[in-house]
C-alpha positions as CSV (number, residue, x, y, z in Angstrom):
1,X,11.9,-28.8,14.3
2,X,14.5,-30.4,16.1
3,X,15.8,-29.8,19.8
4,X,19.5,-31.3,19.3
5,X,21.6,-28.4,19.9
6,X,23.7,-29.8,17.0
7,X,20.6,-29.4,14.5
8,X,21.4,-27.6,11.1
9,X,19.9,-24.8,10.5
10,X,18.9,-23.4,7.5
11,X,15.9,-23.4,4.9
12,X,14.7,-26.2,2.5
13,X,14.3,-25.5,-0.9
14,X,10.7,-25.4,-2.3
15,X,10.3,-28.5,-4.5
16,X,8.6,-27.0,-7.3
17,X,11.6,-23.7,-7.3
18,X,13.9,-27.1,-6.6
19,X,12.7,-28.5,-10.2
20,X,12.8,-25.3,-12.3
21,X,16.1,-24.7,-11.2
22,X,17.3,-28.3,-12.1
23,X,16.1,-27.5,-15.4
24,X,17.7,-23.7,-15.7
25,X,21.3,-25.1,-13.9
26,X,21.6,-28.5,-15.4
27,X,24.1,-30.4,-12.7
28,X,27.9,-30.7,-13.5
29,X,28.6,-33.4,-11.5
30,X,27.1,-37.1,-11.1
31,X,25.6,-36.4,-7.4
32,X,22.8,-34.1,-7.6
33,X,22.0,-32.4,-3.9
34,X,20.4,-29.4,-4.4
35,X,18.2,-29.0,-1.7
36,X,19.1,-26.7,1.1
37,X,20.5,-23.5,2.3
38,X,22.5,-23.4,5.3
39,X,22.3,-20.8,8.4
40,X,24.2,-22.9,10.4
41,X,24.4,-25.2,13.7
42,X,22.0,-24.4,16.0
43,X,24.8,-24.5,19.3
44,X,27.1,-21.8,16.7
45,X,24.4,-19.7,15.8
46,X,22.6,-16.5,16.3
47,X,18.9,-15.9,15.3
48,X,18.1,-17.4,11.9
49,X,16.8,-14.9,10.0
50,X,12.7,-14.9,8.8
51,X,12.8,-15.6,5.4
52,X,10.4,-17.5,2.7
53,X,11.8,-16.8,-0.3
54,X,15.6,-15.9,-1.7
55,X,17.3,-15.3,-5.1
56,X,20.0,-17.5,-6.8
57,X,22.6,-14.5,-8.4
58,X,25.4,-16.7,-9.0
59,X,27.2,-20.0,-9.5
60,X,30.5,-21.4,-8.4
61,X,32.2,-24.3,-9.6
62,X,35.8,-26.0,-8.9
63,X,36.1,-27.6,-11.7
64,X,37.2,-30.6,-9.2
65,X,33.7,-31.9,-8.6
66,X,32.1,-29.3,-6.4
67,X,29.4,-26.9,-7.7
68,X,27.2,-24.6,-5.8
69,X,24.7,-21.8,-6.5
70,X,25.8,-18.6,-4.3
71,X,21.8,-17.2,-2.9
72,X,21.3,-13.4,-1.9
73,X,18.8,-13.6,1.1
74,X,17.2,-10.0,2.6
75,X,19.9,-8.5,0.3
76,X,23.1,-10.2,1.5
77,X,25.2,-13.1,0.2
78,X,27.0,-12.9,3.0
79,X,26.4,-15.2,6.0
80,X,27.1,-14.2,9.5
81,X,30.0,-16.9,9.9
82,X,31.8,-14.5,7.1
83,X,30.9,-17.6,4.4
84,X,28.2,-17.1,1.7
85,X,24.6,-18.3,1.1
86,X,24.4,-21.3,-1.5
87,X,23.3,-24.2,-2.2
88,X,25.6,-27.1,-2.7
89,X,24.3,-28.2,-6.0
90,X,26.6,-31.4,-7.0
91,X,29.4,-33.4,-6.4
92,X,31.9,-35.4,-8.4
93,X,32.5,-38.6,-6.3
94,X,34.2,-38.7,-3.4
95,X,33.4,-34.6,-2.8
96,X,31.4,-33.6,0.4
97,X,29.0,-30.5,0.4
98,X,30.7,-29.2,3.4
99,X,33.7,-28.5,0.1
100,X,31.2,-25.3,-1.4
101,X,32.1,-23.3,1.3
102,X,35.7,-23.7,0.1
103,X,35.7,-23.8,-3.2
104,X,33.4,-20.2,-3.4
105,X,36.0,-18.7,-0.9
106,X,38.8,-19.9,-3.0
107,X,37.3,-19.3,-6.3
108,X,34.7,-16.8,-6.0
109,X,31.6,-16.8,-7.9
110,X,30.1,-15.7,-11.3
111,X,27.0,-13.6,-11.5
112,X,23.8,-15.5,-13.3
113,X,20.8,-13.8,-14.3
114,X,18.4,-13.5,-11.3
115,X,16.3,-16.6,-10.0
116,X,14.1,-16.4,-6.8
117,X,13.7,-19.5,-4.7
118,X,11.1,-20.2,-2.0
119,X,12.5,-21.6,1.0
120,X,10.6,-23.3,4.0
121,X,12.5,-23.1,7.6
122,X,13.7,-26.4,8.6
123,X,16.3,-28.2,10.6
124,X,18.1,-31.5,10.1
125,X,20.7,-33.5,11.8
């Protein structure tokens, strides 16, 4: 892990759960990222929860070029910043995945059947 009190925070995704779900939630948009849930920067944060493993219930998606799938982990959506769990899952050009954290406020979510995800702590500049 890194010491740069601007590190991300947050968990990668396992790449075998990364695969399966590639194949269940085939990518809307030409950039495919799908590989990480957020916590947060390490200098904003609080504790980052311990968790292995969390469960995709829903997706969100712009129509603009930004989709995301929203993640429950220990029984919350919710992150502590008052945003929600997900995974930026792709991008129409020009789009950032900093946008998913919009576009679910703005347009909420839809519920999908149930997927858990492994997830391995990690931080990243």
């Amino acid at each position: 892990m890194s010491g740069d009190a601007s590190a991300i925070l947050g968990w990668k995704i396992d790449p075998d759960d990364r695969d399966r779900l590639l194949r269940r939630f085939p990518p809307s948009y030409g950039e495919t990222v799908a590989d990480h849930v957020t916590f947060g920067r390490r200098d904003k944060t609080s504790a980052i929860p311990q968790v292995d493993c969390g469960t995709v219930v829903g997706r969100a998606d712009d129509g603009e070029g930004v989709e995301a799938l929203v993640v429950e982990l220990a029984g919350s959506t919710d992150r502590w910043d008052g945003s929600t769990y997900h995974i930026t899952w792709s991008l129409a050009e020009g789009r950032e995945p900093v946008e998913s954290n919009a576009v679910i406020a703005r347009c909420g979510w839809r519920e999908t059947d149930p997927e858990q995800v492994g997830l391995i702590r990690a931080d990243w500049p």
